[in-house]
LOSE-30028 format. One record per residue (C-alpha): residue number from 1; residue in one letter; chain; x, y negated, z negated. Coordinates in steps of 0.001 Angstrom, whole numbers, plus 500000, padded with zeros to 6 digits. Example, Ala and Ser with C-alpha at 12.3 -4.5 7.8 and 13.67 -1.06 7.14 Angstrom:
// residues 2
{node 1,A,A,{512300,504500,492200}};
{node 2,S,A,{513670,501060,492860}};
END
This chain:
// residues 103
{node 1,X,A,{723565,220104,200209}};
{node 2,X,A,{721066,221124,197501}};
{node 3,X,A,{718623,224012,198162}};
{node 4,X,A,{715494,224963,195463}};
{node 5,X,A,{715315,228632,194784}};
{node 6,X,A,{712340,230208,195742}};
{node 7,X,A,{709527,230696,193502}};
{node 8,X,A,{708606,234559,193315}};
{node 9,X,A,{704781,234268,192884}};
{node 10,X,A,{702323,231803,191944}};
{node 11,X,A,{702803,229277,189675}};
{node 12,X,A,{701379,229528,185940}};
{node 13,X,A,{699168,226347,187444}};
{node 14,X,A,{697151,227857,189752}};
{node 15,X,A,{696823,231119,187668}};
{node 16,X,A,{692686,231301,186891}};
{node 17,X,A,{692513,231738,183110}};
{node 18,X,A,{689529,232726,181470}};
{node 19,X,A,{687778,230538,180154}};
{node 20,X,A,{688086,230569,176294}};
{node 21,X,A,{685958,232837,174452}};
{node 22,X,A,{683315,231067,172282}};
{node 23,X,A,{683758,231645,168237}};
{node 24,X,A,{680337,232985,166588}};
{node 25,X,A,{679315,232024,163159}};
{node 26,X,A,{681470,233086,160657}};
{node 27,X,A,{677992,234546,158560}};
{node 28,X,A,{675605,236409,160932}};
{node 29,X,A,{672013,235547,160221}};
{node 30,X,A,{670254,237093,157385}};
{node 31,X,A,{668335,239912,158229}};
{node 32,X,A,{664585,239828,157589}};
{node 33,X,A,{663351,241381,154449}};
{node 34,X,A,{661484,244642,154586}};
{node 35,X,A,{661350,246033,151767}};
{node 36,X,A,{659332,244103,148559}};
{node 37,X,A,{659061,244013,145079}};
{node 38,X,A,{655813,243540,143728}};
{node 39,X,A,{654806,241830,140703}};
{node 40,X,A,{651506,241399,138567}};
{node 41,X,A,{651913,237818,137052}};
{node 42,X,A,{648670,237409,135840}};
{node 43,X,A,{644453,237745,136312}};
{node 44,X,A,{641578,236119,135217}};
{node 45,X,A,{639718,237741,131665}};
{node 46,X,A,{636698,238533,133362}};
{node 47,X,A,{638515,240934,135870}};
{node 48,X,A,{640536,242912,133206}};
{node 49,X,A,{638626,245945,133736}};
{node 50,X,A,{638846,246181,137517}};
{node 51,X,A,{642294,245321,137165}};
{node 52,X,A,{642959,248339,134613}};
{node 53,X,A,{641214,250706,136913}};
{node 54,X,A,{643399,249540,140046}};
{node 55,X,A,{646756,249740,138200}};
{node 56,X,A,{646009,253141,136837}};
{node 57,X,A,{644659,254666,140749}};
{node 58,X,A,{648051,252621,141875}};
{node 59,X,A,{650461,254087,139603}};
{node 60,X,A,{648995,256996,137954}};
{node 61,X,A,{648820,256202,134822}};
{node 62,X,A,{647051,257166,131971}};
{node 63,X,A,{644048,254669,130980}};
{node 64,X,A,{645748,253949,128069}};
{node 65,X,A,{649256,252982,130100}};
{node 66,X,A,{647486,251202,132350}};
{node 67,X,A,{645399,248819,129991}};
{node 68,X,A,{648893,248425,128407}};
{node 69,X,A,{650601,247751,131487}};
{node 70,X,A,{647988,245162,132574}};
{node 71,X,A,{648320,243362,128984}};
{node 72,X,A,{651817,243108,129564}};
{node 73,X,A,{651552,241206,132440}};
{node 74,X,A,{654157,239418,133924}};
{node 75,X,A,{655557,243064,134906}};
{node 76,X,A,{656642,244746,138073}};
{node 77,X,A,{653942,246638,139824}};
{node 78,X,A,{656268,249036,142390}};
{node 79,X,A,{659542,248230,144008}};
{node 80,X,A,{660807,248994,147666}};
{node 81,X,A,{657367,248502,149199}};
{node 82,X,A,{657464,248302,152888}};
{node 83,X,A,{655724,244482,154039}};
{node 84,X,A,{652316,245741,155135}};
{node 85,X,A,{651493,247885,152199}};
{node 86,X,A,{652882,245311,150160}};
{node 87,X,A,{650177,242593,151847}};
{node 88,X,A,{647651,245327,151461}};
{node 89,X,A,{648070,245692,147894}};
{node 90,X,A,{648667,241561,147268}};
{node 91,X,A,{644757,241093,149060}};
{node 92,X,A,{643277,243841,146677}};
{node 93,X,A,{644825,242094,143881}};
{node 94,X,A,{643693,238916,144794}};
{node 95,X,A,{640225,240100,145570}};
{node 96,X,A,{639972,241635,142587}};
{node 97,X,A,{640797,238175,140852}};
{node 98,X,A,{644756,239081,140041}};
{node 99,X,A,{647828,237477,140719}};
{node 100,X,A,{649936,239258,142647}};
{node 101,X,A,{653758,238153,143804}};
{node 102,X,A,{655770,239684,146196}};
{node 103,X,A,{659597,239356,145985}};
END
């Protein structure tokens, strides 16, 4: 006569695993940007003075510096400009008949 041994607890097959974990993305999501660069790239000929005169209450500059700076356009206005300031200063720009980018 054969006997089986006796099992000493459940089997492995009726054992609840948990259920496997799901993998995330190995690159999590870029964050949205906050901070902007902004950038005069250009105005119209008629608006030159206006321009000047913005530029120099923006930056402090001399109104010497700041009819230089304008010339010089393309140029970097300020950098590390929080979004709605940065919007705020794009509009006057553009009202003012500039070209504005932010970056």
């Amino acid at each position: 006569m054969s006997f089986a041994a006796p099992s000493s607890g459940p089997s492995s097959s009726s054992a609840a695993a948990p259920p496997p974990a799901e993998e995330e993305e190995a690159a999590p999501a870029p964050a949205a940007k906050t901070l902007f660069t902004l950038k005069l790239e250009s105005f119209e000929a008629t608006s030159k003075p206006k321009i000047i005169k913005e530029v120099k209450s923006m930056l402090g500059l001399s109104l010497v510096d700041s009819k230089k700076f304008a010339e010089s356009a393309p140029k970097v206005l300020r950098e590390g400009v929080p979004k709605e300031e940065a919007e705020k200063m794009v509009k006057t720009f553009e009202a003012l008949g500039g070209k504005v980018s932010m970056e």
